[in-house]
N, C-alpha and C positions, 0 to 999 in steps of 0.2 A: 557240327551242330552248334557246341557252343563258340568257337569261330565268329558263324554269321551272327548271333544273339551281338557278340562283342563287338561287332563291327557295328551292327545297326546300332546301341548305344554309343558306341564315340562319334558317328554322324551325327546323330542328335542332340547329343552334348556340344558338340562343335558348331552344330546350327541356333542352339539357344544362343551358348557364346557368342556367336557374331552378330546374333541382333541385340545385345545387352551393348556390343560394340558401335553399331549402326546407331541405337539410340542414345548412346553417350555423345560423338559426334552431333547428333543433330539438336540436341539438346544443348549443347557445348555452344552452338553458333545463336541460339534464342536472347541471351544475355550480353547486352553491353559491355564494354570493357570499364565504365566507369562501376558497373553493378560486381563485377568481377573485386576493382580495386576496393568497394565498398564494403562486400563482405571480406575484405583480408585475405585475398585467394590470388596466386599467379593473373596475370593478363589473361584475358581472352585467345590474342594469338596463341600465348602458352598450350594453354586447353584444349584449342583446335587444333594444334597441329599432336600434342599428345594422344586426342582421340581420335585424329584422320589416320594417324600411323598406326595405333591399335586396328582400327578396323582394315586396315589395310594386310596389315598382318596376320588378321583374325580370318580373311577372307583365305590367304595363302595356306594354311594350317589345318582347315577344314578338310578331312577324311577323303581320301577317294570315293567316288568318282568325281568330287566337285572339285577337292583342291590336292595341292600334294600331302600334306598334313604326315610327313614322319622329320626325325634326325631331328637338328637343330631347331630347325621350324616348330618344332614341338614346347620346344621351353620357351623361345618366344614368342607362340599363342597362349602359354601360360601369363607370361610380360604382357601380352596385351591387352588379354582378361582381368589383372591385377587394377593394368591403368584405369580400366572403363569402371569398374569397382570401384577407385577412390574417387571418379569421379562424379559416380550414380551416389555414393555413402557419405560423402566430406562434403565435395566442395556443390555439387546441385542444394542441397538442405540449406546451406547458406545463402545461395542465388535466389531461393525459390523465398529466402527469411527477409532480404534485401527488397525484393521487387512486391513482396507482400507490404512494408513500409510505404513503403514511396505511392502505393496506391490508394491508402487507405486517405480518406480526408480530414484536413486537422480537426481537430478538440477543440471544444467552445464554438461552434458555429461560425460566421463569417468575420 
């Protein structure tokens, strides 16, 4: 009984994770590599390829039936939840402070 409860909880745990992954990637590619250097943050490649490999990893870790998700795999879907974390906590809030800048139109009028 409580087995199936434990399993159904790590599936869904695992399915949050991966779309916190999914969205860190795709968010990761919205920003320029100059907006990147802007806010004082790794390149763009950097990021994408940090959060294409989290989601890729995040994908592989996912619980049976979906993915294999035990042993080794395990600690690095933690690694790859970590990544997509600093990159949804640190470096998005800077991208998102950068590109609020640059839009706004200057002071004093024309």
């Amino acid at each position: 009984m409580f087995g199936a409860a434990q399993n159904s909880l790590l599936l869904i745990l695992g399915i949050v994770a991966f779309v916190a992954e999914i969205y860190a990637l795709i968010d990761s590619l919205r920003y320029s590599n100059e907006e990147y250097y802007a806010a004082g943050k790794r390149n763009k490649a950097f990021w994408t390829a940090m959060t294409g490999s989290a989601a890729a990893v995040g994908f592989l870790t996912l619980p049976p039936p979906i993915g294999r998700g035990s042993g080794v795999l395990s600690i690095l879907g933690l690694a790859a939840v970590v990544i997509a974390g600093v990159f949804l906590t640190d470096v998005r809030p800077e991208l998102k402070t950068i590109r609020g800048r640059s839009a706004r139109p200057p002071r004093g009028g024309w």
